[in-house]
C-alpha beads as a LAMMPS data file, in Angstrom:
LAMMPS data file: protein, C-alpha beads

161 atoms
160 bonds

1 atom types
1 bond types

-500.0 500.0 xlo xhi
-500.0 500.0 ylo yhi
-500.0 500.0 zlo zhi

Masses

1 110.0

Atoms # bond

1 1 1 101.836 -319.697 -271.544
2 1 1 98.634 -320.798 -269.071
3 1 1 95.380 -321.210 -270.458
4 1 1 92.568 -318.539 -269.938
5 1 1 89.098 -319.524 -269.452
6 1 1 85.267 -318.494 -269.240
7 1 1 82.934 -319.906 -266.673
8 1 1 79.920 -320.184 -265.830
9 1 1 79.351 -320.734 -262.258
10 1 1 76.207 -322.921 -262.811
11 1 1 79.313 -325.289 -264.708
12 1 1 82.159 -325.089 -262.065
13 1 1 82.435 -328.223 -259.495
14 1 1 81.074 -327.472 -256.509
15 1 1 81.415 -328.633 -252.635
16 1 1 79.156 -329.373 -250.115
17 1 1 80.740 -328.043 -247.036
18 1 1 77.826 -329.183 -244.380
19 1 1 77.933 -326.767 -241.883
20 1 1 80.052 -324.667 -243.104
21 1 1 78.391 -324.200 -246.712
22 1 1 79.049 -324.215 -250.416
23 1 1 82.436 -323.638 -252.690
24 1 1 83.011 -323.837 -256.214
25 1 1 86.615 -322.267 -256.986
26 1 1 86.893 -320.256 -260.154
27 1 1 90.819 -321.031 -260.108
28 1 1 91.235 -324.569 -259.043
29 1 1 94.821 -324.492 -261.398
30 1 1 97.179 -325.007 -258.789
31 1 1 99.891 -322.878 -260.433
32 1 1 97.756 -320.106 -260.626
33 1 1 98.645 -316.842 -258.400
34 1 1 95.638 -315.657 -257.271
35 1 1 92.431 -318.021 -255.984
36 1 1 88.976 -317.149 -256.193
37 1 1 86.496 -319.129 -254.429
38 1 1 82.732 -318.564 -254.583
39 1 1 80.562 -319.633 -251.325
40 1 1 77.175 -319.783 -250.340
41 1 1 76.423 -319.521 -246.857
42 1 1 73.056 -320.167 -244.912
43 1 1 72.629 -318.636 -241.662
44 1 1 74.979 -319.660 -239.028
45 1 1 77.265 -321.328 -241.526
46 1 1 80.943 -319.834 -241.265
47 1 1 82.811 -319.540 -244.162
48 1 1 86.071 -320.268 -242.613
49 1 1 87.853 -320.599 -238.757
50 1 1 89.077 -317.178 -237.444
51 1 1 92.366 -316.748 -239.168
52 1 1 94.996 -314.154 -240.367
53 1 1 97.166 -314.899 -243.786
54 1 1 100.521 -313.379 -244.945
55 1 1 98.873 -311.950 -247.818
56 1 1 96.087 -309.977 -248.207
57 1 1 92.489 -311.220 -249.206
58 1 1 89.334 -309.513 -250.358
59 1 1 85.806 -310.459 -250.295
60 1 1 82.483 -309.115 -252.355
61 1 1 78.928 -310.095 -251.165
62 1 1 76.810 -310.620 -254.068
63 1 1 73.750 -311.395 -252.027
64 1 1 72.542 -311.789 -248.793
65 1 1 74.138 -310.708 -245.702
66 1 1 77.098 -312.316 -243.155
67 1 1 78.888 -311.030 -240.249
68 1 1 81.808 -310.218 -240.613
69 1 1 84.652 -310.891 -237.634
70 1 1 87.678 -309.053 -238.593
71 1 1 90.136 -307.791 -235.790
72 1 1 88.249 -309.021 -233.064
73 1 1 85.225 -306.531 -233.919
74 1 1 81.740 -308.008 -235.616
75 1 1 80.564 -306.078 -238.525
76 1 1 77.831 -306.686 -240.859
77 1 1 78.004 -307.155 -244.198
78 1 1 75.362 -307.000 -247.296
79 1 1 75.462 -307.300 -250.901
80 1 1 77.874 -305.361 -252.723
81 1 1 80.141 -304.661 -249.487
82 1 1 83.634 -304.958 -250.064
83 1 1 85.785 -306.609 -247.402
84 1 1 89.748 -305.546 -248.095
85 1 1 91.530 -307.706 -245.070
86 1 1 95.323 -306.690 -245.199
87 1 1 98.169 -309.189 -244.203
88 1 1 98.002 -310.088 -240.821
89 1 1 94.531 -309.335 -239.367
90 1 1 92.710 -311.915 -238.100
91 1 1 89.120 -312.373 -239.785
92 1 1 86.300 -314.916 -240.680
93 1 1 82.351 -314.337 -242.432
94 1 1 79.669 -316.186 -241.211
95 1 1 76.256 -316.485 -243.507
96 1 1 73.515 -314.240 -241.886
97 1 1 69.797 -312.488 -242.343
98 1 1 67.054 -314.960 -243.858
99 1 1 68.458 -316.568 -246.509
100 1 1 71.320 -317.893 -248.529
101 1 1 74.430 -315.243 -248.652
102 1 1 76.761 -315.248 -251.552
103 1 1 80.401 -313.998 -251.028
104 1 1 83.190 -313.923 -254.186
105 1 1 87.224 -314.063 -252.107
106 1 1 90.154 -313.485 -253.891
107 1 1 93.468 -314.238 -252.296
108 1 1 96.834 -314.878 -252.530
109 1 1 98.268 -319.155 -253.075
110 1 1 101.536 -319.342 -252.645
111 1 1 101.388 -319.586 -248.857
112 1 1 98.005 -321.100 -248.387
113 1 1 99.574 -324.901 -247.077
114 1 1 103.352 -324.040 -246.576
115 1 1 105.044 -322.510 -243.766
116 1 1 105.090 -319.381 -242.809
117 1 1 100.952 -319.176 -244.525
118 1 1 99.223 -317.777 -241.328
119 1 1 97.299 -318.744 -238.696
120 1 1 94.576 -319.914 -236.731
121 1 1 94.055 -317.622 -233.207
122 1 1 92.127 -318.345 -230.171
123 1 1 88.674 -315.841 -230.549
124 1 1 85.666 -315.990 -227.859
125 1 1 83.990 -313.985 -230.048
126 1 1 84.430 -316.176 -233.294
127 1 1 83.549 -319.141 -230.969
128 1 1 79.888 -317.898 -230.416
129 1 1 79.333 -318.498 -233.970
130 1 1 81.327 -321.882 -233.984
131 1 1 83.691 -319.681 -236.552
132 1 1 87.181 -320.670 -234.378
133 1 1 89.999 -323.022 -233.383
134 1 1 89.628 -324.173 -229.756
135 1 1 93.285 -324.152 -229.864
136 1 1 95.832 -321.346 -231.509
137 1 1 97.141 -323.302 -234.323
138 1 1 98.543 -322.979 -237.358
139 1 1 97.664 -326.461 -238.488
140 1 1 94.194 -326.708 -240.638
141 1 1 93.240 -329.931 -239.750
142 1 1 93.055 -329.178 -235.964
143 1 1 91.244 -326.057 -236.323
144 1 1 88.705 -327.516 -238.721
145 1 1 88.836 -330.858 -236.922
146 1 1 85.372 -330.946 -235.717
147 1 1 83.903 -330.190 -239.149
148 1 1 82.729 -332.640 -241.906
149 1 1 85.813 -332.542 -245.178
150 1 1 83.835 -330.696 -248.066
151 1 1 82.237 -333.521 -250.494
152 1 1 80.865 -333.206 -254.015
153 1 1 77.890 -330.614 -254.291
154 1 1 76.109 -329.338 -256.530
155 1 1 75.357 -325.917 -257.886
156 1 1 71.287 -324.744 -256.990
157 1 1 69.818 -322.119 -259.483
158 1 1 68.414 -320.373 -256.285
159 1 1 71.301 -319.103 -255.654
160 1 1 71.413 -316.633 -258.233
161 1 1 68.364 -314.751 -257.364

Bonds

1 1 1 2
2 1 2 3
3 1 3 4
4 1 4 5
5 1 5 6
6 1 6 7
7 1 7 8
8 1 8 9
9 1 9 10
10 1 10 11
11 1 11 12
12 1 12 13
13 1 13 14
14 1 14 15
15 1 15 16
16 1 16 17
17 1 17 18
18 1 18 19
19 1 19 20
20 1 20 21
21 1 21 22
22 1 22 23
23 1 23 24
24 1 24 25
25 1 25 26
26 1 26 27
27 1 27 28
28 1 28 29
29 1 29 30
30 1 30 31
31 1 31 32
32 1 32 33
33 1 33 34
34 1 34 35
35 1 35 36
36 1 36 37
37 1 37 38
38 1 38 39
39 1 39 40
40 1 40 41
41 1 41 42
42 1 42 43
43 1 43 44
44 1 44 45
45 1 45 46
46 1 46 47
47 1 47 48
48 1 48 49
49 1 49 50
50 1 50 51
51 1 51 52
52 1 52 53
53 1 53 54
54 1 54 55
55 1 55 56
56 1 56 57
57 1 57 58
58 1 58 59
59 1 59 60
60 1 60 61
61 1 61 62
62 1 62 63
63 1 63 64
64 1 64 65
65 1 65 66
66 1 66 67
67 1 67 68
68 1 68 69
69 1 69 70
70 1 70 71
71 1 71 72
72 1 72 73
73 1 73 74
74 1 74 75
75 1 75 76
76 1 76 77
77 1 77 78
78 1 78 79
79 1 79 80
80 1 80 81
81 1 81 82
82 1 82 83
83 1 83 84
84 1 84 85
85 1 85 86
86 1 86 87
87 1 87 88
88 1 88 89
89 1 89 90
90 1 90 91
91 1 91 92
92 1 92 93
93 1 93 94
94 1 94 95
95 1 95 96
96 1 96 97
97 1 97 98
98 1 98 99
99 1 99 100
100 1 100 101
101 1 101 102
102 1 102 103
103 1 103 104
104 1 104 105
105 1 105 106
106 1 106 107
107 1 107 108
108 1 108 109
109 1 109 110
110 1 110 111
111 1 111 112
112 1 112 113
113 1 113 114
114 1 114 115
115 1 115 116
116 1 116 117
117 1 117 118
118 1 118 119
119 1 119 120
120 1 120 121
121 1 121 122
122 1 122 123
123 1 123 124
124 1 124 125
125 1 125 126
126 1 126 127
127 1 127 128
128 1 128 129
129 1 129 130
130 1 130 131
131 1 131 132
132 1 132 133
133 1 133 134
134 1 134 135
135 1 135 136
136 1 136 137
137 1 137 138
138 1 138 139
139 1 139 140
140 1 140 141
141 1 141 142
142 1 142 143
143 1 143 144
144 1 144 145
145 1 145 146
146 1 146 147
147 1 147 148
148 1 148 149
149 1 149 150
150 1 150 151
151 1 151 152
152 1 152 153
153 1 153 154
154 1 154 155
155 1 155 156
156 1 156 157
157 1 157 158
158 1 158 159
159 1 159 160
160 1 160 161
């Protein structure tokens, strides 16, 4: 039987993504199911390349604002939006407004780095916002090839505001 747990976010380990922000994952088991990743994004920081998955994901905004690209349309998005992407449609969130934007995603992990997972399309309009792949791929390292790998972070109490 797994273990259950209670965290606090200001305890989790957290990554320093450069450009493309903060992560602390909630479930870093990697038996678990189901992931759930916290991120802070600045303005101009996207969360992720333009991608589509096998499995559905969701994503809350506790604070701030992004944009949203999902389907090749641009949305915005402010706290307490919910963002249901089904299997299959391309999508990404970059941090907006004038501040920090905080954004809970739950997914799937059973296809995240195997075969058959998803992938990583060509989008003109995700590549305004640096948010996708030069190439179609459905290999993460080339479509996050120009960014820094995340590094040790560390959690700021800002973020909770």
């Amino acid at each position: 039987m797994a273990d259950w747990s209670i965290q606090n976010v200001r305890d989790l380990k957290w990554y320093d993504g450069g450009p493309r922000g903060h992560l602390a994952q909630l479930v870093s088991d990697d038996s678990a199911q189901v992931g759930v990743n916290l991120f802070v994004l600045e303005p101009g920081q996207p969360m992720a390349m333009y991608h589509w998955e096998a499995d559905q994901e969701g994503f809350l905004v506790l604070s701030g604002e992004a944009i949203l690209i999902i389907d090749g349309e641009e949305r915005t998005i402010r706290q307490w939006d919910y963002v249901h992407c089904p299997p299959g449609v391309p999508h990404t969130r970059v941090g907006a407004g004038d501040g920090p934007c905080v954004i809970l995603a739950i997914g799937a992990r059973e296809h995240q780095d195997g075969d058959g997972w998803g992938g990583y399309p060509v989008s003109e309009l995700a590549m305004r916002y640096d948010a996708a792949s030069p190439v179609e791929t459905t290999d993460g390292d080339v479509a996050y090839e120009r960014f820094p790998r995340m590094q040790p972070g560390e959690f700021r109490e800002e973020w909770l505001a």
